[in-house]
DSSP file (Angstrom, degrees, kcal/mol; ACC not computed):
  #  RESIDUE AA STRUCTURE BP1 BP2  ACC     N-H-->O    O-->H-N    N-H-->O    O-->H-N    TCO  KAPPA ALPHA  PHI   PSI    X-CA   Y-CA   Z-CA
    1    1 A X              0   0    0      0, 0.0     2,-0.3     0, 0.0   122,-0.2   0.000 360.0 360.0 360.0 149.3    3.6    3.5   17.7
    2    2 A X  B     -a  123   0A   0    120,-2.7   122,-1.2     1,-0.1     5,-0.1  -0.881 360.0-109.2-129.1 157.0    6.9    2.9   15.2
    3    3 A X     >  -     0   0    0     -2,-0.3     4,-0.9   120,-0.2     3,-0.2  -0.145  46.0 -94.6 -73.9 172.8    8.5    5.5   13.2
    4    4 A X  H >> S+     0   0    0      1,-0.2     4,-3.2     2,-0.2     3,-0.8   0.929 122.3  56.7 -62.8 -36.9    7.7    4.9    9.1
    5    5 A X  H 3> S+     0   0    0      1,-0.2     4,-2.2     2,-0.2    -1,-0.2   0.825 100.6  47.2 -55.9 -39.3   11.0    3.1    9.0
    6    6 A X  H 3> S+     0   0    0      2,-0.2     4,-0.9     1,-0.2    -1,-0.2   0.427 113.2  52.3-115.1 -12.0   10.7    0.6   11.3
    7    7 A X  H <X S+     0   0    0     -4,-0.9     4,-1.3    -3,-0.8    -1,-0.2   0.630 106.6  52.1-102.4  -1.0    7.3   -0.1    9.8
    8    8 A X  H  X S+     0   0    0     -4,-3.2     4,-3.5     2,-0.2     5,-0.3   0.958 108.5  54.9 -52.5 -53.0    8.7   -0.4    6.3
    9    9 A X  H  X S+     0   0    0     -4,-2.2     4,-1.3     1,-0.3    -3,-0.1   0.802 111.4  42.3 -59.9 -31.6   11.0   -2.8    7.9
   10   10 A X  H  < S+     0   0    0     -4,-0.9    -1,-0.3     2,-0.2    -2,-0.2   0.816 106.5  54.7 -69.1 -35.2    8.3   -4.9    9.3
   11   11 A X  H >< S+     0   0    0     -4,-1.3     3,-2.0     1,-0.2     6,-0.3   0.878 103.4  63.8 -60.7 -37.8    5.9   -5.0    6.4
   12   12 A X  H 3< S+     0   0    0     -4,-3.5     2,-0.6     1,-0.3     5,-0.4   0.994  96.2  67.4 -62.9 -40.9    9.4   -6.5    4.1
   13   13 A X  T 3< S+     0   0    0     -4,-1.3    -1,-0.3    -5,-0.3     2,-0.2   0.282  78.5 101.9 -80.5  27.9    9.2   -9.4    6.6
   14   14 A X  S X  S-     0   0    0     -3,-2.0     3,-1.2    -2,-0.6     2,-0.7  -0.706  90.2 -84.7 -74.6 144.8    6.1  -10.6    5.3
   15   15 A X  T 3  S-     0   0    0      1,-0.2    92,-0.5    -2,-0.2    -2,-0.1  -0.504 102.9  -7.6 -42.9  91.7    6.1  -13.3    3.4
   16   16 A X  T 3  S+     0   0    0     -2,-0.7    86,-1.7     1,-0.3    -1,-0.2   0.126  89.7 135.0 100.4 -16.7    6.7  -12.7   -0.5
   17   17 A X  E <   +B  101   0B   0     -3,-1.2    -1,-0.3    -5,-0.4    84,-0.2  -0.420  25.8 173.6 -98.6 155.0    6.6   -8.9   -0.1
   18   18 A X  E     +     0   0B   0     82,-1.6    18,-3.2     1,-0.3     2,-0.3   0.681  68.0  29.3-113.9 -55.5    9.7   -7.1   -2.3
   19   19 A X  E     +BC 100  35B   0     81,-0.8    81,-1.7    16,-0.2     2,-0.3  -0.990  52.6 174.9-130.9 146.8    8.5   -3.8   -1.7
   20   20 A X  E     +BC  99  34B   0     14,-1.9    14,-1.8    -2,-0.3     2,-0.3  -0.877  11.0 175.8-123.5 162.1    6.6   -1.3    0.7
   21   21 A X  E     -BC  98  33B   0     77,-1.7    77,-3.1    -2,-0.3     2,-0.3  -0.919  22.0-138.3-169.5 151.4    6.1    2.5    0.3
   22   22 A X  E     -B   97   0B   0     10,-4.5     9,-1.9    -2,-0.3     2,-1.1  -0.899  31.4-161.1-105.1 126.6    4.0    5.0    2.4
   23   23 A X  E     -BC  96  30B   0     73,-0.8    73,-1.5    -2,-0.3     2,-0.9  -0.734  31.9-157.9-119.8 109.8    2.4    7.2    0.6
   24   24 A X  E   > +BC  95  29B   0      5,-1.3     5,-2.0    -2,-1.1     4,-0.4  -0.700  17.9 179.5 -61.9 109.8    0.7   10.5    0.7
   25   25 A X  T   5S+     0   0    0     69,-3.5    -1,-0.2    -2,-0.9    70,-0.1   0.906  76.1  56.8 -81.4 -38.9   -1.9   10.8   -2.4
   26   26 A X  T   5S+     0   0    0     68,-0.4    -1,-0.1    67,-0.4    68,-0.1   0.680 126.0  25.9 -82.5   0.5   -3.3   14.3   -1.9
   27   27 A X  T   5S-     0   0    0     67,-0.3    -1,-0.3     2,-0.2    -2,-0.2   0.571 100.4-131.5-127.4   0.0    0.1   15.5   -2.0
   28   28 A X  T   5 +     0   0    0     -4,-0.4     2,-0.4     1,-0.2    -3,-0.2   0.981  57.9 146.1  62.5  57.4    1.9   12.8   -4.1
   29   29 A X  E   < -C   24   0B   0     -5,-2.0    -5,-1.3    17,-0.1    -1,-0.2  -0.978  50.0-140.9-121.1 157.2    4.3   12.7   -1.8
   30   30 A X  E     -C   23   0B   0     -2,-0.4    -7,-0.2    -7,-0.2     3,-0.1  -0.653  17.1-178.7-103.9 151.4    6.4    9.4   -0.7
   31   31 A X  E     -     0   0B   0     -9,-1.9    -8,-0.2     1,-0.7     2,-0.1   0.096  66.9 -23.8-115.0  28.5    6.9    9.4    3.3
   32   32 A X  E     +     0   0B   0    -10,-0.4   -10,-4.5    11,-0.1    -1,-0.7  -0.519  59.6 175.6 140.5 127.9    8.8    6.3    3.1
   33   33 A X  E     -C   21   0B   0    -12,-0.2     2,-0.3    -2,-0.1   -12,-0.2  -0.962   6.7-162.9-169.8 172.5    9.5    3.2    1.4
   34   34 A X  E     -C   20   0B   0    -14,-1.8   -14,-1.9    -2,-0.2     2,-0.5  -0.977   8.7-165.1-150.6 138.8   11.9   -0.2    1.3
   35   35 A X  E     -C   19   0B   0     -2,-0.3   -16,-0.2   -16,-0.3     2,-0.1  -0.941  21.3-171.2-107.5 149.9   12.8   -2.5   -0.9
   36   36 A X  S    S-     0   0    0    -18,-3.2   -17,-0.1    -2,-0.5    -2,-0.0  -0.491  78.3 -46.1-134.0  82.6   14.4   -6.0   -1.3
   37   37 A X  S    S+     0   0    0     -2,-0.1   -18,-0.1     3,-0.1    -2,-0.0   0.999  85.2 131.4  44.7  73.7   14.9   -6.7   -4.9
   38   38 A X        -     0   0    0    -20,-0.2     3,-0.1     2,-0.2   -19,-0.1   0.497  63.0-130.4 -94.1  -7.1   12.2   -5.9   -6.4
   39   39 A X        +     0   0    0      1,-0.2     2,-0.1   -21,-0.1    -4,-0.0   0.280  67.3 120.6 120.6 -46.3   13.8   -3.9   -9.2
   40   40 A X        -     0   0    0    -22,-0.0     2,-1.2     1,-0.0    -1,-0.2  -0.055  68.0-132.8-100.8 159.9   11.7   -1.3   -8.7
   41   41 A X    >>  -     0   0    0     -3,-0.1     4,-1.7     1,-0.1     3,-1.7  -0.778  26.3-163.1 -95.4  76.1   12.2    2.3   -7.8
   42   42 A X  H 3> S+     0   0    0     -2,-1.2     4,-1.7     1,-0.2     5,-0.3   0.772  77.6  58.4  11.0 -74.7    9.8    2.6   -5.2
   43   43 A X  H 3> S+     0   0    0      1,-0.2     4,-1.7     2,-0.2    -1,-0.2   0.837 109.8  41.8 -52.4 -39.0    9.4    6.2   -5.1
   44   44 A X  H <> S+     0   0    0     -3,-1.7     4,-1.6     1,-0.2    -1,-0.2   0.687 117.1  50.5 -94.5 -18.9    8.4    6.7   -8.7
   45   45 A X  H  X S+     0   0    0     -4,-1.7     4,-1.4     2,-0.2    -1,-0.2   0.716 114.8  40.2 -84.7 -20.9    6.1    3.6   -8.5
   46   46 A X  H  X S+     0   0    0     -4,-1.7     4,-0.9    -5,-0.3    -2,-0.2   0.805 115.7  52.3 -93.2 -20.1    4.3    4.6   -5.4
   47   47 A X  H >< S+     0   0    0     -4,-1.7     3,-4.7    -5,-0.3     4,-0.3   0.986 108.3  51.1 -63.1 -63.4    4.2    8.2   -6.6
   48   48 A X  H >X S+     0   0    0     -4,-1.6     3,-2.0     1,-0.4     4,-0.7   0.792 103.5  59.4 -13.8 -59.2    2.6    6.9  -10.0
   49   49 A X  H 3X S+     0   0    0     -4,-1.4     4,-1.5     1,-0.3    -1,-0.4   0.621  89.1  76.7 -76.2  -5.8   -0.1    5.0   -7.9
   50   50 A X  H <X S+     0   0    0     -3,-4.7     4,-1.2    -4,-0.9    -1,-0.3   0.962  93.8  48.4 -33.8 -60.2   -1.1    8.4   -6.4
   51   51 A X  H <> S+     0   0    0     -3,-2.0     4,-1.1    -4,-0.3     5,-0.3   0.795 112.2  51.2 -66.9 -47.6   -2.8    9.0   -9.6
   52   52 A X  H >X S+     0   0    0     -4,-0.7     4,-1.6     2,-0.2     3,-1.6   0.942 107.3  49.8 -71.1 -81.8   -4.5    5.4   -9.2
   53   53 A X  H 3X S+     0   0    0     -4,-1.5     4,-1.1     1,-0.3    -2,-0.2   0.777 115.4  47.9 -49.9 -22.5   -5.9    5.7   -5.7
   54   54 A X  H 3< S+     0   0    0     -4,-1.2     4,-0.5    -5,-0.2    -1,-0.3   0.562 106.4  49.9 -76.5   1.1   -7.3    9.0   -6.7
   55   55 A X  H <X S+     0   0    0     -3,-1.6     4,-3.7    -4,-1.1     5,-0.3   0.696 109.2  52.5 -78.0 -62.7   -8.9    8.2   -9.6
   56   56 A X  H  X S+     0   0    0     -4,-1.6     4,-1.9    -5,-0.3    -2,-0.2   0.875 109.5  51.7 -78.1 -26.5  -10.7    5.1   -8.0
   57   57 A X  H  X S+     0   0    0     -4,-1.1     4,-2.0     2,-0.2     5,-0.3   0.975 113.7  48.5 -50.4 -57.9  -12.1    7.5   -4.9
   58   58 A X  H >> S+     0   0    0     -4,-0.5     4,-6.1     1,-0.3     3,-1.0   0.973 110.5  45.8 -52.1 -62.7  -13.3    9.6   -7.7
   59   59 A X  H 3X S+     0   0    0     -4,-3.7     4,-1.8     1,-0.3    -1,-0.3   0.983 114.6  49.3 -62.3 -37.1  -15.0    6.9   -9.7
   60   60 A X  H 3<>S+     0   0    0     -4,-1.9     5,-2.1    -5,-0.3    -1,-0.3   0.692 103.9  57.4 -84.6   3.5  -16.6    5.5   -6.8
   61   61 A X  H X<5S+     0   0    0     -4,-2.0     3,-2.1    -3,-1.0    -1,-0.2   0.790 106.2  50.5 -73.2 -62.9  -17.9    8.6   -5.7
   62   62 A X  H 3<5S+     0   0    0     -4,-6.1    -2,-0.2    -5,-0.3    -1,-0.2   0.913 109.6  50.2 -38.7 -47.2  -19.5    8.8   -9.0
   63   63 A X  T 3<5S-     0   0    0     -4,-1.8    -1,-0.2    -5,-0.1    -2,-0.2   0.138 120.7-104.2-105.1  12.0  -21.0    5.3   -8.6
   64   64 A X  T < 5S+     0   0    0     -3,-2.1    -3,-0.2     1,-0.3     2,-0.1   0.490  71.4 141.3  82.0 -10.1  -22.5    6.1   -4.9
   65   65 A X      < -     0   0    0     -5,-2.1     2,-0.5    -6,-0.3    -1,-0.3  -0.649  60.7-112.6 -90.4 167.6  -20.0    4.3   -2.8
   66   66 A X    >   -     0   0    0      1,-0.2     3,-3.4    -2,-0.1     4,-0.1  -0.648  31.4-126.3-101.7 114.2  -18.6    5.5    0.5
   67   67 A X  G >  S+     0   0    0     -2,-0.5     3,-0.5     1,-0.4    -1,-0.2   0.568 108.9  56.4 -52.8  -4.7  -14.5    6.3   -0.2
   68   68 A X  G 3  S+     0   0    0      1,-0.1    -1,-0.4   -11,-0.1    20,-0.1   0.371  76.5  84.6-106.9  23.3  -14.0    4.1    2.6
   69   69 A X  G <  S+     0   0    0     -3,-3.4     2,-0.4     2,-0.0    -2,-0.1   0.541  73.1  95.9 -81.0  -8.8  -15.6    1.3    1.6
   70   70 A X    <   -     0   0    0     -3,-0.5     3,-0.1     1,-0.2    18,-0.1  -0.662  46.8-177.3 -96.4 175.6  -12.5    0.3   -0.3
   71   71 A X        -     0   0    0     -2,-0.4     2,-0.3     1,-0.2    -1,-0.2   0.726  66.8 -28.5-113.8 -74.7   -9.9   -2.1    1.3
   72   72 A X        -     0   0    0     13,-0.1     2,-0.6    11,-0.0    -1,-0.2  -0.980  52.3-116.8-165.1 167.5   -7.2   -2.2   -1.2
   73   73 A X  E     -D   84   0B   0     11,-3.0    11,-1.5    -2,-0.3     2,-0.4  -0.917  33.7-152.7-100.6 108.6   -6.6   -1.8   -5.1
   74   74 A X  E     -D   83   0B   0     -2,-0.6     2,-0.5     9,-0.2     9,-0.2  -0.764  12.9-176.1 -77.2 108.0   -5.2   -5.3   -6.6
   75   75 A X  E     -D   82   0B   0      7,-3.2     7,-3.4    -2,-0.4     2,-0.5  -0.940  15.0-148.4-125.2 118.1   -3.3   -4.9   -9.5
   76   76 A X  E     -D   81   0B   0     -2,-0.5     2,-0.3     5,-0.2     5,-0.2  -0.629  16.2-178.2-109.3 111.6   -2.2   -8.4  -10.9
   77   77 A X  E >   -D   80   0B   0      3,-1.9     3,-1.0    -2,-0.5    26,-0.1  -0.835  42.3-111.7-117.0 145.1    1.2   -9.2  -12.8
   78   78 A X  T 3  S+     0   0    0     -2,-0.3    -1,-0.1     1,-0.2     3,-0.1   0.772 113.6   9.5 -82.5  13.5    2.1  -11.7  -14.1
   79   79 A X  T 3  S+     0   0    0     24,-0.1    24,-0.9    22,-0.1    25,-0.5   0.309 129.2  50.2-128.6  31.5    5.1  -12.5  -11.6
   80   80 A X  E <   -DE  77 102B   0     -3,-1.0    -3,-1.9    22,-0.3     2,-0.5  -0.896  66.7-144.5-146.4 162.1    4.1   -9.6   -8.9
   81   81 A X  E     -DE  76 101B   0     20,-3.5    20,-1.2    -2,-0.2     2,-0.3  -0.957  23.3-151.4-126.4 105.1    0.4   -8.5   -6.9
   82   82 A X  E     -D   75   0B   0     -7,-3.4    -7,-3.2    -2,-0.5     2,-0.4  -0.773  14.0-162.7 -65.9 148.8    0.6   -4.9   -6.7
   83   83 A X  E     -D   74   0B   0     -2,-0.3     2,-0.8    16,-0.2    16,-0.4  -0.965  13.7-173.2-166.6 119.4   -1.4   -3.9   -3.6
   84   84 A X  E     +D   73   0B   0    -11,-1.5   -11,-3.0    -2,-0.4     2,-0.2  -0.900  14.9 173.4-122.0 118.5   -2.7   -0.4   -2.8
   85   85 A X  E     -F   97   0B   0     12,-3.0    12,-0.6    -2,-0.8   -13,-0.1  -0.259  20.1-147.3-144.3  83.4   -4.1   -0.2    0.4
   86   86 A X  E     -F   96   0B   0     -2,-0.2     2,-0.8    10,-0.2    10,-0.2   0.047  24.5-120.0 -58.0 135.1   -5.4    3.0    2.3
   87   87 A X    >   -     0   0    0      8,-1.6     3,-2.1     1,-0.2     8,-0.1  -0.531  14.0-152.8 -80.2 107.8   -5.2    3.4    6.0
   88   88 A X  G >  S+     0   0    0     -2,-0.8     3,-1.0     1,-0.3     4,-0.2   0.576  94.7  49.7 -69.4 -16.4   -8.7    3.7    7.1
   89   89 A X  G 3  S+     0   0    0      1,-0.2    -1,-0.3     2,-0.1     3,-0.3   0.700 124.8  34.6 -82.8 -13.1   -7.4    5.9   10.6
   90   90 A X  G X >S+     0   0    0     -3,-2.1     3,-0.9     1,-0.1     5,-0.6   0.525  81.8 108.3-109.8  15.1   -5.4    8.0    8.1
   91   91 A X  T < 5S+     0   0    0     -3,-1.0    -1,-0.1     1,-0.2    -2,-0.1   0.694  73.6  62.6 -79.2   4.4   -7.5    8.1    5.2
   92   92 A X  T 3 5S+     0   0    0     -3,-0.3    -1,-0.2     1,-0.2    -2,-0.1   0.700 103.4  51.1 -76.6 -18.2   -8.4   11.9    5.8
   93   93 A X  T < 5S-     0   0    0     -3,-0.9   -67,-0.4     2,-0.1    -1,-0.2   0.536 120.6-109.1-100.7  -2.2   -4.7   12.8    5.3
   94   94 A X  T   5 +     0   0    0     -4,-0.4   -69,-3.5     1,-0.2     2,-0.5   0.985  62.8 158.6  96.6  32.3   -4.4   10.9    2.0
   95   95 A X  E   < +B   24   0B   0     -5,-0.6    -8,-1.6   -71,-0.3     2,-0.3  -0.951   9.4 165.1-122.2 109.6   -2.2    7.9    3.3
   96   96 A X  E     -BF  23  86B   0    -73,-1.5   -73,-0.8    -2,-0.5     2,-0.4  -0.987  33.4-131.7-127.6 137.7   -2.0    4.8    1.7
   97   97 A X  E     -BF  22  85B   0    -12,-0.6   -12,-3.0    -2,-0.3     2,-0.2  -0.630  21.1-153.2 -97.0 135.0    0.4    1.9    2.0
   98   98 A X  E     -B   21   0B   0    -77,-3.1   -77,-1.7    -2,-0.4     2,-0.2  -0.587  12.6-168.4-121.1 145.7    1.9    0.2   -1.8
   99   99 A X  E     -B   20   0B   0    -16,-0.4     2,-0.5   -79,-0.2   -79,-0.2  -0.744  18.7-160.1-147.8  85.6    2.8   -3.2   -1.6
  100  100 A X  E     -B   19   0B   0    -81,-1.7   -82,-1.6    -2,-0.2   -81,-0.8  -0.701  22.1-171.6 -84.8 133.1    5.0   -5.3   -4.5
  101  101 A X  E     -BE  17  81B   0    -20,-1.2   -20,-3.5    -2,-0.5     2,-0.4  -0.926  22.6-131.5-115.2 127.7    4.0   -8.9   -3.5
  102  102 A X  E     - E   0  80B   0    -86,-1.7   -22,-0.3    -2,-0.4     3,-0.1  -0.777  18.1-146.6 -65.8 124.3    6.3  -11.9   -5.6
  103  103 A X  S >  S+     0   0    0    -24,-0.9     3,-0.9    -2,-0.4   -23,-0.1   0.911  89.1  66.5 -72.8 -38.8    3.3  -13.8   -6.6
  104  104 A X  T 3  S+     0   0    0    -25,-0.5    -1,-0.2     1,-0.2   -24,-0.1   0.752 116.8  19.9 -41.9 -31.1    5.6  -17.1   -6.3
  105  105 A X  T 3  S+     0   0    0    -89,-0.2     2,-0.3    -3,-0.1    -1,-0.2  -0.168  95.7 130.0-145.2  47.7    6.3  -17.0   -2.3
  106  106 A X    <   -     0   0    0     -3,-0.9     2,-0.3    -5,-0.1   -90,-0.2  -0.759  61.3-123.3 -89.3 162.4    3.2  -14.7   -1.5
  107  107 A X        -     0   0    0    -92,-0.5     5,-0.3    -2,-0.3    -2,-0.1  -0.554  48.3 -84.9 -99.6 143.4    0.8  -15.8    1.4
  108  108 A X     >  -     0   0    0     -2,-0.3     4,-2.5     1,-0.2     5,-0.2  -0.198  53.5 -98.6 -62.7 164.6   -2.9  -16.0   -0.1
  109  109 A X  H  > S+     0   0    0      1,-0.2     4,-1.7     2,-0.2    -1,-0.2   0.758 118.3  54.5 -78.0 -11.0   -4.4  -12.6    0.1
  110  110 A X  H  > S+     0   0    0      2,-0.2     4,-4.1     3,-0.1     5,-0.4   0.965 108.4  49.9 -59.1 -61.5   -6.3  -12.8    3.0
  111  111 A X  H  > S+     0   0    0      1,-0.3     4,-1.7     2,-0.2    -2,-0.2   0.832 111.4  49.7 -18.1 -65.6   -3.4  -13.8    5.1
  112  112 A X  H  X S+     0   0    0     -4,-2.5     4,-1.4    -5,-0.3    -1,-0.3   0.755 111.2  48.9 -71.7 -29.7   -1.6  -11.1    3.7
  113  113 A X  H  X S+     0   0    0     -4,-1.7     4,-2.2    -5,-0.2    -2,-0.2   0.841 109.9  52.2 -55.7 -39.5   -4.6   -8.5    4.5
  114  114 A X  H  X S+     0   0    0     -4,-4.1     4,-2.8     2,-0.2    -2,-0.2   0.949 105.6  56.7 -59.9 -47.8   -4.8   -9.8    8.0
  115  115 A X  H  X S+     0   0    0     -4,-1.7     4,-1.8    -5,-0.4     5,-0.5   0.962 108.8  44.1 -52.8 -36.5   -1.0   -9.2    8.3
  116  116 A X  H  X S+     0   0    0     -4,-1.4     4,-1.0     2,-0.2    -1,-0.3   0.813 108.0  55.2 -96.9  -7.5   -1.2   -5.5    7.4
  117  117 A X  H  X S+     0   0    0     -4,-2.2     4,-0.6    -5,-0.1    -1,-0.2   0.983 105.7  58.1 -40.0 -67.2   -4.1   -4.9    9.5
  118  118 A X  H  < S+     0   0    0     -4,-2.8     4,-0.2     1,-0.3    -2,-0.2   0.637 118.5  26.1 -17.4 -61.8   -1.8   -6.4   12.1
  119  119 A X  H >X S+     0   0    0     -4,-1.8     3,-2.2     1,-0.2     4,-1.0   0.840  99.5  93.1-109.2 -52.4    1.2   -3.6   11.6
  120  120 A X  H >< S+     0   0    0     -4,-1.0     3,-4.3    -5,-0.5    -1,-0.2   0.715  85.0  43.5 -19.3 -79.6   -1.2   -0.9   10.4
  121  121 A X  T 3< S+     0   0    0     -4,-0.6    -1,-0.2     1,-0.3    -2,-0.2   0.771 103.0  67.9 -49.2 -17.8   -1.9    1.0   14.0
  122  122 A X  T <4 S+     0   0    0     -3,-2.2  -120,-2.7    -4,-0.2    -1,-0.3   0.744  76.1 103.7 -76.7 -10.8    1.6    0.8   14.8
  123  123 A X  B <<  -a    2   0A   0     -3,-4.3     2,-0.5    -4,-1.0  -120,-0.2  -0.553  55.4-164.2 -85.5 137.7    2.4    3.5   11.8
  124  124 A X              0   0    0   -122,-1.2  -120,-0.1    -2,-0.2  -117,-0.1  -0.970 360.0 360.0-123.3  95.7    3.1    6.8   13.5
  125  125 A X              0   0    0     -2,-0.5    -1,-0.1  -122,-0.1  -122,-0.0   0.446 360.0 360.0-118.6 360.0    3.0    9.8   11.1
């Protein structure tokens, strides 16, 4: 297991990624997050996407699917992949990992999915 930092610090060395944040939804709370010029303020962007990963539980709840059935929420810009992606051994505590992808020097999205399976069990909360 690695502390949250030290898997922020791995997730930036993926290819193309700008930003990471760990994120609590059920309490909108940030545990953690890193940047490398993205711009961005993290905090207030991963807090925002609280509101988005609940929202999409909710709707699919309506529609009969199983709230783990999702993988991650792709939100497409046009020079960034935002990338919401709850961690299925932590999704009972509300934990999902936020992801700014440069769309220029990103890895196709499978790639990039495989990678954070990869680093996922190592996160320690």
């Amino acid at each position: 297991m690695v502390t949250v930092e030290a898997f922020l610090d791995r997730a930036l060395e993926i290819t193309g990624v700008t930003g990471v944040a760990v994120v609590d939804f059920q309490q909108r709370r940030v545990l953690g997050s890193a940047d490398r010029d993205s711009g961005l303020d993290m905090d207030k962007v991963a807090y925002g996407d609280s509101d988005v990963m609940r929202a999409k539980l909710y709707t699919l709840e309506l529609l009969g699917y199983r709230p783990d059935s999702v993988e991650d929420i792709l939100i497409t810009l046009e020079r960034e992949v935002h990338i919401i992606r709850p961690l299925l051994r932590l999704r009972e505590g509300g934990i999902f990992v936020y992801l700014v992808v440069d769309r220029e020097q990103a890895l196709p999205l499978e790639e990039l999915r495989s990678r954070m399976r990869e680093l996922e069990p190592l996160l320690e909360l």
